[in-house]
C-alpha atoms as a printed R data frame, in Angstrom:
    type eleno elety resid chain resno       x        y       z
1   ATOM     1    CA   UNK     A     1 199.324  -89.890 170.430
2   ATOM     2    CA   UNK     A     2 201.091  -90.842 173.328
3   ATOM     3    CA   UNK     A     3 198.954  -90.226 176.640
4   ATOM     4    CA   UNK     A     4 201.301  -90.200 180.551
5   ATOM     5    CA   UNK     A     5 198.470  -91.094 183.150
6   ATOM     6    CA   UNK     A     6 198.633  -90.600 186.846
7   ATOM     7    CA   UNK     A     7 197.239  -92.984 188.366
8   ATOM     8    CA   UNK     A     8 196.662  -96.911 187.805
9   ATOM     9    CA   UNK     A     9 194.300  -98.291 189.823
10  ATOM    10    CA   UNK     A    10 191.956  -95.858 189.914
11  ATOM    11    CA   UNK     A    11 188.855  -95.564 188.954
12  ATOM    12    CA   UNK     A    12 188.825  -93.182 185.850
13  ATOM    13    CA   UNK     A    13 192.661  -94.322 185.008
14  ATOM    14    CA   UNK     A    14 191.539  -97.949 184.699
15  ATOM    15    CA   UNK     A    15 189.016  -96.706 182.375
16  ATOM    16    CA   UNK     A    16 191.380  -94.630 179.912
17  ATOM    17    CA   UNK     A    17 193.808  -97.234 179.893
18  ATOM    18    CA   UNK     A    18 191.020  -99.771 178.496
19  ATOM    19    CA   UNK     A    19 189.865  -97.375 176.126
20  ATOM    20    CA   UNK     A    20 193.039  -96.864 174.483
21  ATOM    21    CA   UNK     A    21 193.913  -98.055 171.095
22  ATOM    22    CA   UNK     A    22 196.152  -98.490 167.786
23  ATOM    23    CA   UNK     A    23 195.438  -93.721 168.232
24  ATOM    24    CA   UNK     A    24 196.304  -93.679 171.377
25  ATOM    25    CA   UNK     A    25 198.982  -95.102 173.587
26  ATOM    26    CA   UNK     A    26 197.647  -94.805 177.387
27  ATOM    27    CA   UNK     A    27 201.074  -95.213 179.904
28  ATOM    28    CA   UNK     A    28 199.268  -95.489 183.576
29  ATOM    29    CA   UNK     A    29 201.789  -94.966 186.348
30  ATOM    30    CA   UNK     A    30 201.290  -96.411 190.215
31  ATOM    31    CA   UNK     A    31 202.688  -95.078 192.833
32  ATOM    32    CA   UNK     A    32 206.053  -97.276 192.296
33  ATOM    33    CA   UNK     A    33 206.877  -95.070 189.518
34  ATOM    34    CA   UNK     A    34 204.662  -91.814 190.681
35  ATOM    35    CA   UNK     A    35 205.047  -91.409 194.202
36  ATOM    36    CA   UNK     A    36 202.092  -88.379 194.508
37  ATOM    37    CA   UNK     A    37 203.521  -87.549 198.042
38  ATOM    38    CA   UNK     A    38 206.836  -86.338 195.823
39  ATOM    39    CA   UNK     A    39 206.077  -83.522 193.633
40  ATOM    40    CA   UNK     A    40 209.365  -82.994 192.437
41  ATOM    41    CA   UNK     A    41 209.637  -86.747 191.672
42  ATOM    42    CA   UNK     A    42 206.575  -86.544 189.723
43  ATOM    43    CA   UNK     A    43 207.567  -83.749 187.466
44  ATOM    44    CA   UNK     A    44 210.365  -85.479 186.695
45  ATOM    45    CA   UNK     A    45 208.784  -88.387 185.619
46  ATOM    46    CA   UNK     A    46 207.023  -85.603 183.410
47  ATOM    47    CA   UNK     A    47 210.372  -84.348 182.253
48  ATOM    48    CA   UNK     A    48 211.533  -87.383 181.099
49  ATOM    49    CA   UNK     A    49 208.309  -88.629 179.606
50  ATOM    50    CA   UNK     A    50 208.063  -88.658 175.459
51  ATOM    51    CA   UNK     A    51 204.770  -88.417 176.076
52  ATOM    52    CA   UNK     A    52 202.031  -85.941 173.924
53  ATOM    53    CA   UNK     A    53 200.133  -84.810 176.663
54  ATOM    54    CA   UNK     A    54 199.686  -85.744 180.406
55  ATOM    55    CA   UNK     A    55 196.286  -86.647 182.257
56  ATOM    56    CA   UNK     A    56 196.382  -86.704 186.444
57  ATOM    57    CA   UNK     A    57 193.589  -88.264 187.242
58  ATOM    58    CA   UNK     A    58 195.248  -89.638 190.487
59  ATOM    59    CA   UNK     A    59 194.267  -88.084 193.914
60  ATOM    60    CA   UNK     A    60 193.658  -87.962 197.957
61  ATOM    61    CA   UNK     A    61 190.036  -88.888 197.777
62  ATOM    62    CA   UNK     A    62 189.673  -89.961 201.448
63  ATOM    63    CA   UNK     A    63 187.054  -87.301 202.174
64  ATOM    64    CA   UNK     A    64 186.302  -86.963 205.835
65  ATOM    65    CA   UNK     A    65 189.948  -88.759 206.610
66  ATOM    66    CA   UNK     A    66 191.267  -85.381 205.023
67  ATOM    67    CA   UNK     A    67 189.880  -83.368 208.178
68  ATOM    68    CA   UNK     A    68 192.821  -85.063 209.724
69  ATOM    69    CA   UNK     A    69 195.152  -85.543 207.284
70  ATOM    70    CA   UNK     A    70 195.535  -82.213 205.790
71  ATOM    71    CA   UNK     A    71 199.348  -81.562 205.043
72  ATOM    72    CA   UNK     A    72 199.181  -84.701 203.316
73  ATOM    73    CA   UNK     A    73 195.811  -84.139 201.391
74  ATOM    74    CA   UNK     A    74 197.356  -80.561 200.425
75  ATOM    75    CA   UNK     A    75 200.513  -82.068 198.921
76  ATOM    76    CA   UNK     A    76 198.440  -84.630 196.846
77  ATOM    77    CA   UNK     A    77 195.869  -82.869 195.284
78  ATOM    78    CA   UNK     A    78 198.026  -78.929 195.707
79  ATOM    79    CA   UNK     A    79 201.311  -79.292 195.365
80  ATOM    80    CA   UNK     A    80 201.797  -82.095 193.185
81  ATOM    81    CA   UNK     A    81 199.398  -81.086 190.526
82  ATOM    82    CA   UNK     A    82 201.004  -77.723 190.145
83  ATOM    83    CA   UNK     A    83 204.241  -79.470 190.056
84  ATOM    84    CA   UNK     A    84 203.140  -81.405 187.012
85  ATOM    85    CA   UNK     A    85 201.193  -77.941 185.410
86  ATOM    86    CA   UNK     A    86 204.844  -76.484 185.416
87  ATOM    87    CA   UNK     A    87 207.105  -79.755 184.000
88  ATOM    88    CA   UNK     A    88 204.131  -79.603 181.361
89  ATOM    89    CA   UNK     A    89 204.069  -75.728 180.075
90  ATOM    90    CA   UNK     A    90 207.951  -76.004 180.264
91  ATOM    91    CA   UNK     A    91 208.086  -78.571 178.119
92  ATOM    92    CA   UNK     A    92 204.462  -77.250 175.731
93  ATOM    93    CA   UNK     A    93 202.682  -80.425 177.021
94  ATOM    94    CA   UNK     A    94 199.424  -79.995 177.186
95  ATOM    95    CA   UNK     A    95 198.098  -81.095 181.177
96  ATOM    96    CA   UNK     A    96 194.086  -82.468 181.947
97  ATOM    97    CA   UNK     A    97 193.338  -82.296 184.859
98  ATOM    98    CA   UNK     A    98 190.544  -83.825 187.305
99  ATOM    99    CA   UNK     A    99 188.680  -81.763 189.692
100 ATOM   100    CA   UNK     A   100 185.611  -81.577 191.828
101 ATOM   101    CA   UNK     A   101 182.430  -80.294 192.889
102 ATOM   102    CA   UNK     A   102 184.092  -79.908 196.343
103 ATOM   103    CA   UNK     A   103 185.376  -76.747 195.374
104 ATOM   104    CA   UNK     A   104 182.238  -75.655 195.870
105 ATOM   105    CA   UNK     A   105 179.728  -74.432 198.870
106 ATOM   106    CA   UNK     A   106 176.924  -76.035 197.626
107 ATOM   107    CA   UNK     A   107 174.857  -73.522 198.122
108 ATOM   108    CA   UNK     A   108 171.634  -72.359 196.508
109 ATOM   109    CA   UNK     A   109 169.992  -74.754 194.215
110 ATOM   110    CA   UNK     A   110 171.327  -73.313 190.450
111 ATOM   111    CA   UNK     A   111 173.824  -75.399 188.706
112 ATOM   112    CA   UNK     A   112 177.471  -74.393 189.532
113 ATOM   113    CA   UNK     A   113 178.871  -72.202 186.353
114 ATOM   114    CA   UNK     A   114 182.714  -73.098 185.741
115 ATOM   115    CA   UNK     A   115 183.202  -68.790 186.551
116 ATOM   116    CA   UNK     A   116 181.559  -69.233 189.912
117 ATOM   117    CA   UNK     A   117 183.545  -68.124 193.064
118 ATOM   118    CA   UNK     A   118 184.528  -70.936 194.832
119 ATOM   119    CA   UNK     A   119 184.010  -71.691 198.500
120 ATOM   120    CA   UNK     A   120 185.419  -75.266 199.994
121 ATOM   121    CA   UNK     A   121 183.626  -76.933 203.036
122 ATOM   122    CA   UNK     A   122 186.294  -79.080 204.114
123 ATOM   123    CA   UNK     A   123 189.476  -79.871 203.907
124 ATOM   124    CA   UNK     A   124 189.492  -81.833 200.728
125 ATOM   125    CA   UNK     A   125 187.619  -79.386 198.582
126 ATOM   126    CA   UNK     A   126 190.520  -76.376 199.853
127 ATOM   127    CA   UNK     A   127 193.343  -79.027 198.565
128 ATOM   128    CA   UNK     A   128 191.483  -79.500 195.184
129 ATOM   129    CA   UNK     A   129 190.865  -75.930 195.391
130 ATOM   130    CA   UNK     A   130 194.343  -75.151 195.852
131 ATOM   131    CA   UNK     A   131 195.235  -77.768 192.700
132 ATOM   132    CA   UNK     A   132 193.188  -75.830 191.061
133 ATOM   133    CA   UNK     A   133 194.883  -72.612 191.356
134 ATOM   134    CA   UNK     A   134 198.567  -74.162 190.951
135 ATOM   135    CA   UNK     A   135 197.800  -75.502 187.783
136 ATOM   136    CA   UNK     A   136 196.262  -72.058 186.400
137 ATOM   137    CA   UNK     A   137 199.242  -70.499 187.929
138 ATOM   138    CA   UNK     A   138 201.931  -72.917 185.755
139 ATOM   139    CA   UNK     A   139 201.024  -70.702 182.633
140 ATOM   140    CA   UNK     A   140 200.905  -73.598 180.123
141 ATOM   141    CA   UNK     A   141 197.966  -75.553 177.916
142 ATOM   142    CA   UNK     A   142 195.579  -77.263 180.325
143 ATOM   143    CA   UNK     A   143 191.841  -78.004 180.937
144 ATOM   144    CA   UNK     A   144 191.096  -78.272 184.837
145 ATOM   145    CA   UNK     A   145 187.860  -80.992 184.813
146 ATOM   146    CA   UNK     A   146 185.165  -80.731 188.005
147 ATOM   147    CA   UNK     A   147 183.226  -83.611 187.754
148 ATOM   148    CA   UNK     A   148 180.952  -85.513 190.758
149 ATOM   149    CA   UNK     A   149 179.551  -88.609 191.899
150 ATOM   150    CA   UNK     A   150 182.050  -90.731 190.259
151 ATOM   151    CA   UNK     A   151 181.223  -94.478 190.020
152 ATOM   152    CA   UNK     A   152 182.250  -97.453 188.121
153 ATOM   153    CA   UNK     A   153 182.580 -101.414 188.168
154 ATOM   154    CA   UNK     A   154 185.933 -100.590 189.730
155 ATOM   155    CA   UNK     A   155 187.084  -99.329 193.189
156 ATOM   156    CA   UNK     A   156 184.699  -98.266 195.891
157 ATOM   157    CA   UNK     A   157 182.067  -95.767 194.840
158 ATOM   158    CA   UNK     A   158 178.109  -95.101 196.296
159 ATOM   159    CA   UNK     A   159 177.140  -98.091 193.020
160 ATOM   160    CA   UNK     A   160 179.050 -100.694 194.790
161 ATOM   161    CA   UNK     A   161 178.128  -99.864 198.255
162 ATOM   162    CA   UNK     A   162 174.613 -100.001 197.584
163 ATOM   163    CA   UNK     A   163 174.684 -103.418 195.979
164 ATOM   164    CA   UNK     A   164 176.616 -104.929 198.709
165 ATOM   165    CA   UNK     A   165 173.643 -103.258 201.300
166 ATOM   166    CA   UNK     A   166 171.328 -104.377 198.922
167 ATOM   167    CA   UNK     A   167 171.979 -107.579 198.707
168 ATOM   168    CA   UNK     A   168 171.858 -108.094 202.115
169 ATOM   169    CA   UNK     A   169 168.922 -105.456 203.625
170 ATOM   170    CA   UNK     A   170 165.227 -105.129 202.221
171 ATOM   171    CA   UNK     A   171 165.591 -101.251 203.817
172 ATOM   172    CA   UNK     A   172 168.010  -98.949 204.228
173 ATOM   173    CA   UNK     A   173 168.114  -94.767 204.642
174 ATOM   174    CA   UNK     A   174 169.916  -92.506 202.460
175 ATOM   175    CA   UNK     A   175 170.160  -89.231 202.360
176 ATOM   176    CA   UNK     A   176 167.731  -86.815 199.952
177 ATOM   177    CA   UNK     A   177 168.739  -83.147 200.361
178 ATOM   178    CA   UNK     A   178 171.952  -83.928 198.390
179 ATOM   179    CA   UNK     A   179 171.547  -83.115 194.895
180 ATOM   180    CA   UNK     A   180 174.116  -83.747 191.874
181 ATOM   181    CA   UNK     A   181 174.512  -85.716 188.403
182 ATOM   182    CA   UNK     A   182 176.035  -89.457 188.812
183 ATOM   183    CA   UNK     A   183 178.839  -89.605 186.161
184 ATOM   184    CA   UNK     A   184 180.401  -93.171 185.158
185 ATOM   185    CA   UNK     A   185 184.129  -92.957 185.205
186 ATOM   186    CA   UNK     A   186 183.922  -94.502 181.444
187 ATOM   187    CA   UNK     A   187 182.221  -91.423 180.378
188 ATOM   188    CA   UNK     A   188 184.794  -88.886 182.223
189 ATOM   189    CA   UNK     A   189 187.748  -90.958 179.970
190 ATOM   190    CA   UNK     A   190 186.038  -90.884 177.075
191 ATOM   191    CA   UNK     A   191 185.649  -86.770 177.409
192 ATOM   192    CA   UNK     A   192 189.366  -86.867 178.466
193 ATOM   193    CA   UNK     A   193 190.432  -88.279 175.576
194 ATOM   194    CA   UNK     A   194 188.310  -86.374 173.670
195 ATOM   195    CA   UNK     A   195 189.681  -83.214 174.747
196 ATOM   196    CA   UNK     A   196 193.081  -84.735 174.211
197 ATOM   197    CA   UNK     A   197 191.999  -85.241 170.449
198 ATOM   198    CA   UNK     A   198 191.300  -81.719 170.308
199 ATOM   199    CA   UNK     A   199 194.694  -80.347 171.790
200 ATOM   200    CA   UNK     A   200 196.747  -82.634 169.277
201 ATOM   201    CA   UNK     A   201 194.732  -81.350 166.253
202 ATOM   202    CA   UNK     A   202 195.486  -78.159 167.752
203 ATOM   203    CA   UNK     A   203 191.694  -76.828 168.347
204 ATOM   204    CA   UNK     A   204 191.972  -77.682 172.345
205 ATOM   205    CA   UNK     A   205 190.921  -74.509 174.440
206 ATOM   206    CA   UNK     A   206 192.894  -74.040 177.889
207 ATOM   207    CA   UNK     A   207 190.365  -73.366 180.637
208 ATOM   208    CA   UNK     A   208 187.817  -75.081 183.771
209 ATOM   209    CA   UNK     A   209 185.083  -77.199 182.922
210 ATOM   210    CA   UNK     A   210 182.431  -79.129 183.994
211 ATOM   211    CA   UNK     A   211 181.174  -82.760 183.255
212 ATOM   212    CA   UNK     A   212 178.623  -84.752 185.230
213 ATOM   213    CA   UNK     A   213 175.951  -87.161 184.246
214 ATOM   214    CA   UNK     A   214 172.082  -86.131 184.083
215 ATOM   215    CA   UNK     A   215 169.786  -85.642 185.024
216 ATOM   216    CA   UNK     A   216 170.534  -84.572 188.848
217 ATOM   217    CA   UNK     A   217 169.581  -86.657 191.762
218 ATOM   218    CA   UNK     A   218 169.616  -86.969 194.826
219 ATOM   219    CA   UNK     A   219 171.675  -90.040 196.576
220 ATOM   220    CA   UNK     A   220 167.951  -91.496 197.437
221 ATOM   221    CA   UNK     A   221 166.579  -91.523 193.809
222 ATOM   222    CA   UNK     A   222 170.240  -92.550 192.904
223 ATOM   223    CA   UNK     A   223 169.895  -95.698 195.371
224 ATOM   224    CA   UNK     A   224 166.317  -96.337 194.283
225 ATOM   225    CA   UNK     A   225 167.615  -96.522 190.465
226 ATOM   226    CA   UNK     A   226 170.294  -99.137 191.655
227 ATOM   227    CA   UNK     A   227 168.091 -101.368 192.901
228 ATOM   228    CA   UNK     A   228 165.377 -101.045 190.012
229 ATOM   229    CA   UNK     A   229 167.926 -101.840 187.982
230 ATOM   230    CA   UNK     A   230 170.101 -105.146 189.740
231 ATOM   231    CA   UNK     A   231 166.432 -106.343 190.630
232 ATOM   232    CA   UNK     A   232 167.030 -105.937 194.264
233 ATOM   233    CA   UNK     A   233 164.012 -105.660 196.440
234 ATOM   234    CA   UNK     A   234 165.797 -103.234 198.813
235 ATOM   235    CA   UNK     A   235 163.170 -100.022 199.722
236 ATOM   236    CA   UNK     A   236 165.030  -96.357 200.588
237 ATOM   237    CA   UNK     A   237 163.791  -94.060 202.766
238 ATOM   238    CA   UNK     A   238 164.878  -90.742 202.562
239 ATOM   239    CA   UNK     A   239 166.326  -88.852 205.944
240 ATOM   240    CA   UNK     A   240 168.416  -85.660 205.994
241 ATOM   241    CA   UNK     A   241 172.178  -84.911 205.848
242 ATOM   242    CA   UNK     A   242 171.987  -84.071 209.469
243 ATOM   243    CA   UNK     A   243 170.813  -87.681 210.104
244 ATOM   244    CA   UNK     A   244 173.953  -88.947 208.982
245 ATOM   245    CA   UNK     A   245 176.757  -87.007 210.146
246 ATOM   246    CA   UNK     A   246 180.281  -87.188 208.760
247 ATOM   247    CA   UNK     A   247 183.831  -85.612 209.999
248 ATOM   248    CA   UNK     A   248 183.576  -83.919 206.722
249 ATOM   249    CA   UNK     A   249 180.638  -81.644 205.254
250 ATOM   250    CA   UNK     A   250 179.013  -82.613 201.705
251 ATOM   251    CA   UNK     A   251 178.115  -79.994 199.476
252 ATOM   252    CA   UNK     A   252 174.082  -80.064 199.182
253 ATOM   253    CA   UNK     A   253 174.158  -78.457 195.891
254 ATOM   254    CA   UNK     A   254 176.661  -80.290 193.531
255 ATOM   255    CA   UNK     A   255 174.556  -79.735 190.445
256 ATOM   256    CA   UNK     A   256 176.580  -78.958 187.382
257 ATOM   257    CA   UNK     A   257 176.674  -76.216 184.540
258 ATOM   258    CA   UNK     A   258 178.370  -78.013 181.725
259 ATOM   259    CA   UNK     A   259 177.198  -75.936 178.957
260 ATOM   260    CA   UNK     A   260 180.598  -74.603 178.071
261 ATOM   261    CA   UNK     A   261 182.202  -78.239 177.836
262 ATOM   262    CA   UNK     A   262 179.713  -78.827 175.089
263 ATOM   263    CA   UNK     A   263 180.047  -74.893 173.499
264 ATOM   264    CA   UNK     A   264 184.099  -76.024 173.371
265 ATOM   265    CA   UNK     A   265 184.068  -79.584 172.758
266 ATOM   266    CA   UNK     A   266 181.015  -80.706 171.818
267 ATOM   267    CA   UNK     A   267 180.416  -83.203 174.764
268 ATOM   268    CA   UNK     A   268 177.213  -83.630 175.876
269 ATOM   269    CA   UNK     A   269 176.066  -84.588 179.600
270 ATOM   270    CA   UNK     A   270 176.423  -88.351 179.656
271 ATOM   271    CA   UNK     A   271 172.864  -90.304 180.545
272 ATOM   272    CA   UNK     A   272 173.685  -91.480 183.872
273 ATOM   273    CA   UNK     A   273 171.188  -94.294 184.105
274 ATOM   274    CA   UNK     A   274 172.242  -95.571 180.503
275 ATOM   275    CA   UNK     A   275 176.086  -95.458 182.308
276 ATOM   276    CA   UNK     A   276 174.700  -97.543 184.848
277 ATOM   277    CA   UNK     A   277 173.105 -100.408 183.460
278 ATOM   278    CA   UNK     A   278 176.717 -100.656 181.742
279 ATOM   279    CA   UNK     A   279 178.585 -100.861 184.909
280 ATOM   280    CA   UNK     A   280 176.361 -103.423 186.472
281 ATOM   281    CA   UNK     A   281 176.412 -105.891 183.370
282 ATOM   282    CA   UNK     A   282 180.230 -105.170 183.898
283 ATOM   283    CA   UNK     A   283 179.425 -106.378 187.647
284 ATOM   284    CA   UNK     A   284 177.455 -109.237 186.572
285 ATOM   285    CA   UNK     A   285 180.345 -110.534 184.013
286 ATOM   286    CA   UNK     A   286 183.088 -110.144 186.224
């Protein structure tokens, strides 16, 4: 099977292109050859592909610069994607998709069901949001994947961040009425390409699912579990959202229902902490 990626440098496309193999063929584009500010330019890339299937796991993740960036945020993660939806159904490829707990108010404190109304905070959950509803609308095979808390021993994620602080602070205050599952960008590939499996031995179900590591934490006990682990003798206090205010508001409720991920395609919530103590050894070796 032949597998087109958006993105390259990314943090789940690195991943899926080093967990490819003699089964599958992983084809990563960069923006040289996928300009995501072009959505016509990207479906054609689609319509020329021999590719299988197509995975866009590319995206304006620039959270609070989004509250002042909008058009282009839209285009990236609205326009585009339901550009690629439609070059996909027209040609019966089958399109995965990456989404986000964004689309989400994070309110209450039940995990989010895949059939819950959405309700965006900011600006970059409405353009994920509006990918969202493009790619629905494009009428062809898909599966639309919210995850959260992405990190990995590429990129910049909340992992990295805290090791660099770490390193260099014996304190530092994070916030603690955030709540959510860390999910290693390793484990979101591997339940890409095992929904891809399913599609080309034609059992894959079109639909929205969700995938996020357990159990849910907040960013403090997140932090606190970094350190344990590197051996860092950095303490975390815990403050409140409102102590550290942003251009762009975080959902305080990002927990996750993935029940219907496993009912569909028997993946199970990844163990975030195992995930973890893989990405740092990855740290430590590199």
């Amino acid at each position: 099977m032949h597998i087109l990626v958006f993105g390259q440098t990314g943090q789940v496309a690195t991943e899926l292109a080093q967990q490819s193999g003699d089964e599958i063929k992983v084809t990563c584009l960069g923006r040289d050859a996928a300009n995501l500010d072009d959505p016509a330019a990207c479906a054609a890339v689609i319509a020329a592909s021999e590719a299988d299937l197509v995975i866009n796991a590319a995206a304006y993740t620039a959270v609070d610069r989004a509250e002042s960036e909008a058009d282009l945020a839209m285009t990236v993660n609205g326009v585009t994607p339901g550009a690629m939806a439609v070059a996909c159904a027209a040609r019966g490829l089958p399109f995965l998709h990456i989404s986000t707990d964004y689309v989400f108010d994070g309110s209450g404190i039940q995990p989010w069901h895949p059939a819950d109304p959405t309700g965006p905070l900011g600006v970059y959950g409405r353009s994920k949001q509006a990918g969202e509803q493009a790619v629905r609308a494009a009428g062809g095979a898909h599966v639309i994947l919210r995850t959260s808390w992405v990190f990995s021993a590429h990129g910049a994620n909340f992992v990295k961040t805290m090791l660099r602080l770490g390193a260099t602070r014996d304190h530092l205050t994070v916030v603690a009425d955030q709540q959510g599952g860390p999910t290693a960008a390793a484990d979101i590939a591997a339940a890409l390409l095992t929904i891809a499996r399913a599609f080309q031995a034609g059992t894959g179900t079109t639909g929205t699912y969700h995938f996020s590591g357990t159990p849910d934490v907040s960013w403090a006990e997140f932090a606190r579990e970094i350190f344990v682990q590197a051996g860092l003798a950095c303490t975390v206090e815990d403050i409140p959202t409102t102590a550290y205010p942003t251009p762009a508001q975080r959902p305080a409720n990002s927990r996750l229902d993935c029940s219907t991920l496993t009912r569909d395609y028997a993946i199970q919530r990844p163990e975030w902490r195992y995930s973890l103590s893989h990405v740092l050894n990855q740290l430590k070796e590199s």
